[in-house]
C-alpha positions in Angstrom: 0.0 0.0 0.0 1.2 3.6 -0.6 2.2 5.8 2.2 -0.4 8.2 1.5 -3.0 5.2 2.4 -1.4 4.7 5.4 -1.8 8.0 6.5 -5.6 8.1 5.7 -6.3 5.1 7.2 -4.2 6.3 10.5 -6.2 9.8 10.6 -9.8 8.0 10.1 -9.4 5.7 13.4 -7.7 8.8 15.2 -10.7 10.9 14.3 -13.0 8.4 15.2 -11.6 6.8 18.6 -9.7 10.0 20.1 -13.2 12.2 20.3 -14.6 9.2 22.3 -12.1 8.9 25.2 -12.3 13.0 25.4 -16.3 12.3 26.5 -17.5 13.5 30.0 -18.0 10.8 32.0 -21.8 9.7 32.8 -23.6 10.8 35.8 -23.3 7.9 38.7 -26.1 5.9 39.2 -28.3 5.5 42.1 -25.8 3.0 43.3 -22.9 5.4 43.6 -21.1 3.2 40.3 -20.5 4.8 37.1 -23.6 4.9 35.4 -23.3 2.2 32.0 -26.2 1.4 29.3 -24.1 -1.9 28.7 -23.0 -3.9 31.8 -20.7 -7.3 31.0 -19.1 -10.0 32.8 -15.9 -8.0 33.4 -18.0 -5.7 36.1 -19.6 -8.6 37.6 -16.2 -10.2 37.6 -14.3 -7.3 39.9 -17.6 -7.6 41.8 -16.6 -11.3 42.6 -12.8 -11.0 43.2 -14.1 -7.9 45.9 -16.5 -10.1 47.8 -14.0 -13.0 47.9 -10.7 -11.4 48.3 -11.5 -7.8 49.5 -7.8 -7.0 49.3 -6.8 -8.1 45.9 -4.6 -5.8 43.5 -4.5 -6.1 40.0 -1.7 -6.4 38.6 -2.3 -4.1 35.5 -4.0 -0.8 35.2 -5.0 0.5 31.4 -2.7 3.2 30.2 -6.2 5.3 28.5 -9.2 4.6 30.3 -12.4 5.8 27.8 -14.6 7.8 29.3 -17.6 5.1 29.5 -18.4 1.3 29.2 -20.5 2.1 25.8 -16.6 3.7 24.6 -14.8 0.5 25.4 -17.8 -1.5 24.0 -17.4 0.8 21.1 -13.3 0.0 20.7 -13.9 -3.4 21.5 -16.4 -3.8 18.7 -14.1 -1.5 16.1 -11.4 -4.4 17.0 -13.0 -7.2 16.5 -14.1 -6.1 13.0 -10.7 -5.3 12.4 -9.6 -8.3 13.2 -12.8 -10.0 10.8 -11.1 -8.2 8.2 -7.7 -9.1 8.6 -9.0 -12.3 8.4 -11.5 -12.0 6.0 -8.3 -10.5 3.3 -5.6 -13.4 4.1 -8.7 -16.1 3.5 -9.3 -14.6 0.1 -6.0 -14.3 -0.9 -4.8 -18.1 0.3 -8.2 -19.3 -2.0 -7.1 -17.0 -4.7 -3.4 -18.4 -5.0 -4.8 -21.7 -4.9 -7.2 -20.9 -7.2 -4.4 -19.7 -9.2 -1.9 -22.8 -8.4 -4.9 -25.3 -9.7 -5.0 -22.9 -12.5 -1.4 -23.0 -13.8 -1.2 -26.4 -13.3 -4.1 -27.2 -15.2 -2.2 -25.3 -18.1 0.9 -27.2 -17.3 -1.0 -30.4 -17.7 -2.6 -29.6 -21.2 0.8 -28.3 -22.7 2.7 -31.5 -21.7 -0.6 -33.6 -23.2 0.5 -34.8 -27.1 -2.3 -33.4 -29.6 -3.9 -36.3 -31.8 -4.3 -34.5 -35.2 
């Protein structure tokens, strides 16, 4: 790919993740939590690892945090179609060189064939 398509495709996921991590934060709930739309099992997991080991430390903390659980949902989602499409490109082009491998040796075949005139 050329450089310039590079650079386009750099600038269209900076303009549409960076604006999301820059958005307030929801207003809490009536449980004191972060209010969240979209509630998963990672929640309910730190819930579980606080009930059963109330002094637990994690070992890693995110470097950006977004700015709500619909964000990460959001960057989670953009990944995972990424990752469809990297996926989605190396599966056409393996069937296409085989395609084209079955092709050229189909050529092979008929050249090496003797013609009955």
């Amino acid at each position: 790919m050329k450089k310039q398509n590079w650079l386009l495709i750099i600038a269209v996921i900076l303009l549409s993740a960076l604006p999301l991590w820059f958005a307030p934060q929801p207003a809490p709930g009536p449980d004191g939590q972060p209010g969240e739309a979209f509630g998963g099992a990672d929640g309910r997991a730190q819930q579980a690892i606080g009930q059963v080991a109330p002094g637990y430390e994690p070992w890693f903390t995110p470097l950006i945090e977004p700015a709500s659980g619909e964000i990460a949902s959001l960057l989670f989602a953009l990944q995972a179609a990424l990752g469809a499409g990297v996926i989605g490109y190396w599966l056409g082009c393996v069937v296409t060189r085989d395609r084209w491998r079955r092709k050229a040796e189909g050529q092979t075949k008929n050249e090496e064939k003797p013609r009955a005139d």
